[in-house]
N, C-alpha and C positions, 0 to 999 in steps of 0.2 A: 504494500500500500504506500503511495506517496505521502512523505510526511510532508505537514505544515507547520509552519511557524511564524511568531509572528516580529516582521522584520523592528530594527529599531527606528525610530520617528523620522531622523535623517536621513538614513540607507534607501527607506521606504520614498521617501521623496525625491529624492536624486534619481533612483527608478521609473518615478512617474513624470519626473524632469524629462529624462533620457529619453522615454516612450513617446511624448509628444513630438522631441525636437525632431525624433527619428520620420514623424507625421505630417511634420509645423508645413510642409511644402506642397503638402497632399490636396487635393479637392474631395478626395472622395479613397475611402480605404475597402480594398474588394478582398476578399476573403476567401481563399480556394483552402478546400478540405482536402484532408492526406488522411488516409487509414492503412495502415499494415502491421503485421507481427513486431513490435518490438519490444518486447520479452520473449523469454521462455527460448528453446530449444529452435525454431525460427527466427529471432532476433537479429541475425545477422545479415538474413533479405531484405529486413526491414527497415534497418537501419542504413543499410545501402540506399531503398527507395527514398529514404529521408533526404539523405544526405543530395540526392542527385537534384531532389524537388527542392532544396534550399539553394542549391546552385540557380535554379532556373528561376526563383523568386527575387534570388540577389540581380540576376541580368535586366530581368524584367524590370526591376526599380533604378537598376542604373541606366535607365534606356529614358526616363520620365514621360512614360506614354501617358497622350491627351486623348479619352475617350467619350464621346458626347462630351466637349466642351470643357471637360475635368482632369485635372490632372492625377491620374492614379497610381497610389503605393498599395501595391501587393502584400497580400501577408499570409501566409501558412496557417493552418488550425490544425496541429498534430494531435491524432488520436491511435491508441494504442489497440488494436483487436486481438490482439496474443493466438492469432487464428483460429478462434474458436466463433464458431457463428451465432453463439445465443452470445456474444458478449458482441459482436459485429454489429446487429442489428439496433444494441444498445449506443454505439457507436455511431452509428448514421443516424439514429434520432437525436443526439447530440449536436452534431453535423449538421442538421438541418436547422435544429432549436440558433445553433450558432448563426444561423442567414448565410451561408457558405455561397458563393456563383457556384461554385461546380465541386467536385471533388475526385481526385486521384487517387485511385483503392478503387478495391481490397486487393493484396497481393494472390489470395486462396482463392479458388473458385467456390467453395464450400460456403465460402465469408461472403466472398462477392454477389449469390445468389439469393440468398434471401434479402442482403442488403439493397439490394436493385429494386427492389419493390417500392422500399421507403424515399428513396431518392427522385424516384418515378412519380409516386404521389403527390411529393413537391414538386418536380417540375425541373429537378436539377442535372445537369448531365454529369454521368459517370464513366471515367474513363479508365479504364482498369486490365492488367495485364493479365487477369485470369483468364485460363486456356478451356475449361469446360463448355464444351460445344452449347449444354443449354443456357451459358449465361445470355446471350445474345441471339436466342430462338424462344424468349416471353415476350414478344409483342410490346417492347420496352421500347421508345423513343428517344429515352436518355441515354441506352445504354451501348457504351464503345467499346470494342477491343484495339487496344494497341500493339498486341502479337499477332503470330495466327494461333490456330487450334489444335485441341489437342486431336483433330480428325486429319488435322493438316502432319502433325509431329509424329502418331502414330500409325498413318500412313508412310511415312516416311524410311521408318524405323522397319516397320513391318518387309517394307521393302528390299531394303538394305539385310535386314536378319537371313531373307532367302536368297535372295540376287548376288548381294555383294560376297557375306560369308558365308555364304551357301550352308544353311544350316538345316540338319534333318530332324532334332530332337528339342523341340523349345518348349518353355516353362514358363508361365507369366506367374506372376506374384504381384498383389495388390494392397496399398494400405487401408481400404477400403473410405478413403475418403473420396469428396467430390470431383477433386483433379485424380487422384489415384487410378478411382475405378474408371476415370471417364478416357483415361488416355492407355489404362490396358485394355478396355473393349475395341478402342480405334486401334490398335497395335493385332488382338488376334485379327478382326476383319483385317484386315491388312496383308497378315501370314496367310490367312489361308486365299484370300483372294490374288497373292503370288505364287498360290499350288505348294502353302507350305502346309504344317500341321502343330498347332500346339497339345504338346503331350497331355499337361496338364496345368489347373489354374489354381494355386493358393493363394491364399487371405492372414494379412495379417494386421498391424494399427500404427497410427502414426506416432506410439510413442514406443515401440518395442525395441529392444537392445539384442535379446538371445533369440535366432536362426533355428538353431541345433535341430528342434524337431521337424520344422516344415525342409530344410536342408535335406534330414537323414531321410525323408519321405521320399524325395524327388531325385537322390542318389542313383537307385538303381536304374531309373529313366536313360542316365548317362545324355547328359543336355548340354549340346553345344552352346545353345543360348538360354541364360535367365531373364527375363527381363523384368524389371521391378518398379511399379509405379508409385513412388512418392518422395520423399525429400535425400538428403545427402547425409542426414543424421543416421537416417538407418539403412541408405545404403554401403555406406561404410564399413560400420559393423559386417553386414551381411556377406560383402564379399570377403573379409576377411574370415571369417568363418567358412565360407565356401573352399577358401583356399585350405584351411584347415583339414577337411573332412575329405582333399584330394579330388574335391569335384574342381573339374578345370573347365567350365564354360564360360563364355565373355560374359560380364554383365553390361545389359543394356536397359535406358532409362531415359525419361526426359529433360528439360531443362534444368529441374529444380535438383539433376544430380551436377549438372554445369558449372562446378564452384570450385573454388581453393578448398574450400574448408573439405568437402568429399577426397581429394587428394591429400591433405592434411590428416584427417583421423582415418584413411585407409591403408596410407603412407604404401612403401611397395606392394601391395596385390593391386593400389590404382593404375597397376602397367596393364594396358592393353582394351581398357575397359570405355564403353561409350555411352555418350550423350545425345540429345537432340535440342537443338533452342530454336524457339519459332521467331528466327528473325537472320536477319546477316550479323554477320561480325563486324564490331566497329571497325577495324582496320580498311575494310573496305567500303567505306562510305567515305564521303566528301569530307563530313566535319568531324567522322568517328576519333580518328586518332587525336586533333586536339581535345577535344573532349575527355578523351580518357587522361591525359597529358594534366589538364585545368582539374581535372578530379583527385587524382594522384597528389598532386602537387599541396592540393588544399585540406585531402584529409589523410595524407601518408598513409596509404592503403589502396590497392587496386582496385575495380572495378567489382564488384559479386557476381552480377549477374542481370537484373532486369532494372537497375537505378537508372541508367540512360534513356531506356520509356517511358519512367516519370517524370525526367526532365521534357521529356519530348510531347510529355500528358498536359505538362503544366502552359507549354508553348502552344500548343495547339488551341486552349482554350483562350489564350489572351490574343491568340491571332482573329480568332472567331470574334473576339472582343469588337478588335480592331475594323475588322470587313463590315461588320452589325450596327459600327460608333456606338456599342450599347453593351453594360456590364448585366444588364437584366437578362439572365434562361431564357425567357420568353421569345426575345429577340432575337440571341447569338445561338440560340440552338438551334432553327433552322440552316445558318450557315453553317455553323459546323459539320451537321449530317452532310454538307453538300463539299465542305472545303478539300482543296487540292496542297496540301502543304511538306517541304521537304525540312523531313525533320533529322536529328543525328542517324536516330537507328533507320528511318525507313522511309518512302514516299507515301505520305499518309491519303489516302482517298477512304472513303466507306463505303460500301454498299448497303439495302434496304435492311441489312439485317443491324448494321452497326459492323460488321467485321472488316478487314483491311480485305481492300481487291487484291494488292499485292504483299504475298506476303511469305517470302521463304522460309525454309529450313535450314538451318546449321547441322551437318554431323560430324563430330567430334569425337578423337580417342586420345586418351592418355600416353603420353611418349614424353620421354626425359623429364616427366617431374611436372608436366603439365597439359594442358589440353591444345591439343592441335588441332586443325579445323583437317576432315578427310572428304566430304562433299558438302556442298552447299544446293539444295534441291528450289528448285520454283515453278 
């Protein structure tokens, strides 16, 4: 629980000095929402998406956009969803009670999906990096992806498991959350629609550490591919356990395995093992590499993984601003369903449903310590 306390009389005031002068220029102060994990066992995504959305509040204010006739200072409303969606929902009524223009969230598709209702009912767009194909098939007006999906990732992958490494015995495993199950169902349609076959599918949760049983189950299978849908926390553990128990199949997974930190707590069994990210690599965009350069630099630590989208969430919506002259949803959210804008990570356009027209895949393997890109699908 955050503690309070109560500041002393002059601290206190030098605070609310500060907080104006930071204002004194402003016409008009516009309020864009952020929600993602930042606690718990996810904290490290989320902390990234923060970190990239205060880069893109700081440009934005050093830029002193005049909107209808006002001059506007931007300001973040950080909220914490610890990716749990009964605390998510509590989160976007928050978000909303705050008068937010828009908001950048949820990182989880799990969070994102019930939170899209309440956002919707106000009226406010959400731009969010979650990959579950039904976030953006409710009939939602607000509601954006700024990846692609997980039908786009898990086809991909599904692909790749038959084609490329030509695999005969495959094993899905699920953490039976919303992103989890939704990107191993696209992953078997995949297999077997490239005339492959998955053996079998295990289930297990987003907080589990010990493998051992569902592992010694799947052993005598002899599976060239695992593939395991959900974050980097447990697949880590898992393949190193796989390595243990002499099952030698690659592991494959989504974005959310895309990270230092999965290379870090799997340390050598992360050799050889793959990812998929619904988007390109910043090295090969236009502004990717400053970007990652201006982030680095700012908060000595590399890039996670999807903070770049929410800089590019956060732009997107003040562009809409800008086309609209207008900070009011009512207004800039028709432009935005329709805007054309080239952002770090991607050329952003939408189609009727909210999701990007264009929208590649990354696939990635571990080699010398880190993740190297081995196709890039579109």
């Amino acid at each position: 629980m955050r503690s309070h306390r109560v500041l002393p009389r002059r601290l206190a005031l030098c605070t609310l000095l500060a907080l104006c002068a930071g204002h004194a220029a402003a016409d008009q102060i516009v309020r864009i929402g952020f929600a993602s994990p930042l606690s718990g066992p996810q904290a490290h995504y989320g902390k990234d998406n923060e970190n990239a959305s205060k880069m893109a509040i700081d440009d934005l204010n050093g830029k002193g956009l005049v909107i209808g006739g006002q001059k506007i200072s931007f300001q973040l409303v950080t909220e914490d969803d610890q990716a749990d969606p009964r605390i998510g929902t509590q989160v976007a009524q928050r978000l909303v009670d705050a008068d937010v223009k828009a908001v950048i969230g949820h990182f989880n598709s799990g969070v994102s999906i019930p939170a899209s209702k309440i956002y919707s009912d106000a009226g406010i767009p959400q731009l969010s990096v979650s990959t579950a194909v039904p976030y953006t098939r409710q009939g939602l007006k607000t509601a954006f992806r700024l990846v692609g999906s997980d039908g786009q990732v898990g086809s991909a992958l599904g692909h790749f498991a038959v084609k490329e490494l030509k695999a005969k015995s495959i094993v899905a495993i699920d953490d039976r959350t919303a992103y989890g199950q939704g990107i191993a169902d696209e992953f078997i349609k995949a297999v077997q629609a490239n005339g492959g076959k998955v053996a079998r599918r295990e289930y297990t949760n987003d907080k589990a550490a010990d493998f051992a049983a569902i592992l010694t189950a799947i052993k005598p299978l002899k599976p060239d591919v695992i593939f395991y849908g959900g974050a980097d926390a447990q697949a880590a553990p898992m393949v190193r356990q796989m390595k243990r128990l002499g099952i030698n199949a690659r592991l494959m997974g989504g974005d959310m395995l895309n990270t230092p930190k999965f290379i870090e707590l799997a340390g050598a069994d992360a050799a050889g093992e793959f990812s998929a990210v619904p988007g390109s690599t910043l090295a090969s965009r236009p502004a990717g590499k400053v970007f990652e350069q201006r982030y680095k630099a700012r908060f000595k630590q590399d890039v996670v993984l999807l903070g770049p989208q929410f800089y590019d969430g956060v732009m997107l919506v003040a562009e809409a601003m800008k086309q609209a002259n207008s900070t009011d949803p009512a207004r800039y959210l028709p432009v935005l369903a329709k805007i054309s804008y080239r952002g770090v990570t991607a050329d952003f356009t939408f189609d009727s449903h909210g999701d990007l027209k264009q929208a590649p895949v990354t696939i990635s393997e571990v080699k010398n310590n880190k993740w190297e890109t081995r196709a890039i699908i579109r």
